[in-house]
N, C-alpha and C positions, 0 to 999 in steps of 0.2 A: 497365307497367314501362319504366323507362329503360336500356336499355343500352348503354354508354361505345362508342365505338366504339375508343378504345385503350384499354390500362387502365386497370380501376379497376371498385369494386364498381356494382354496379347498385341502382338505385333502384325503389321498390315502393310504390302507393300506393293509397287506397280513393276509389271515386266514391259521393260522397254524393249524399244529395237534393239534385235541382236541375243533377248533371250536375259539379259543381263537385270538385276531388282538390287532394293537396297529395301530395309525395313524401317518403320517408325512405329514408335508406343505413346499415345497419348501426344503428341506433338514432338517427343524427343529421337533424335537419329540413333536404330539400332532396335536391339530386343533387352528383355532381361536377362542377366545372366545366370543361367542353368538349362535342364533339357526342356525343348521343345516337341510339342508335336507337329506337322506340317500337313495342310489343304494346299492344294492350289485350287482358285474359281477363277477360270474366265468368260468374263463378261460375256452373253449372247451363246455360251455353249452349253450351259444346262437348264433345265426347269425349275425353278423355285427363284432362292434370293438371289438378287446380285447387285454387282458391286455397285457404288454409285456413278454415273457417267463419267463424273467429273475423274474418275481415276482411271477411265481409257486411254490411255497416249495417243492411240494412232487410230481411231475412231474408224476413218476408211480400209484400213487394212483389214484382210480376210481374219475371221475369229477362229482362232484353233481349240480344236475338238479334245478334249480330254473324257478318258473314259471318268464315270461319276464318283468312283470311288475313291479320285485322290479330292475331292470338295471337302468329304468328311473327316477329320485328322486321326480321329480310331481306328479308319479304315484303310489309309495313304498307305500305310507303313513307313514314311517316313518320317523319322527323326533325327534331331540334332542336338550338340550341348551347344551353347551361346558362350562363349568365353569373354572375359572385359577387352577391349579393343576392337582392332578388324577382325572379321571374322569373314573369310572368302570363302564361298562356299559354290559348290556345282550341285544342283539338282536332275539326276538323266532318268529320262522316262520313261515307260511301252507301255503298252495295250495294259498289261496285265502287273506289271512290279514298278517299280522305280527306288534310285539310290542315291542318299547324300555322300557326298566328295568334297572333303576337306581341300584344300587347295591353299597352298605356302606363298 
């Protein structure tokens, strides 16, 4: 999930096979454009909310383990700016950090 760090709705998206997401706000493709904060939640890997079914791709495929604190977006450390157009972006993770990578 993208969340504005001023206002503005947040953006919510699915990781497909291969690792690869695309984000949507309210129905429209993409985020707002300014910085974002970044969660990632997958489905069946933490305690509390989660997402709704219907946004699991691959339902039978094994559910990857994310330590809890990238769920929260104060706590990820990651962010990003959202620029108007494509915006390609790499998310790389571990145990303990993870970093956005712009990508041309």
């Amino acid at each position: 999930m993208f969340t504005p760090v001023d206002d503005g709705p947040s953006a919510q998206g699915i990781i497909e096979e291969g690792g690869r997401f695309s984000m949507t706000t309210v129905g429209d493709t993409g985020a707002v454009i300014g910085k974002h904060e970044i969660s990632i939640v997958i489905p069946g890997a933490l305690d509390g909310p989660m997402l709704p079914e219907n946004m699991i791709k691959s339902p039978k495929k094994k559910v990857l383990d994310l330590p809890e604190h990238f769920s929260d977006p104060k706590r990820s450390g990651l962010q990003v700016e959202v620029h108007a157009g494509d915006n390609n972006l790499k998310l790389e993770l571990s145990d303990k950090e993870g970093k956005v990578i712009t990508e041309s």
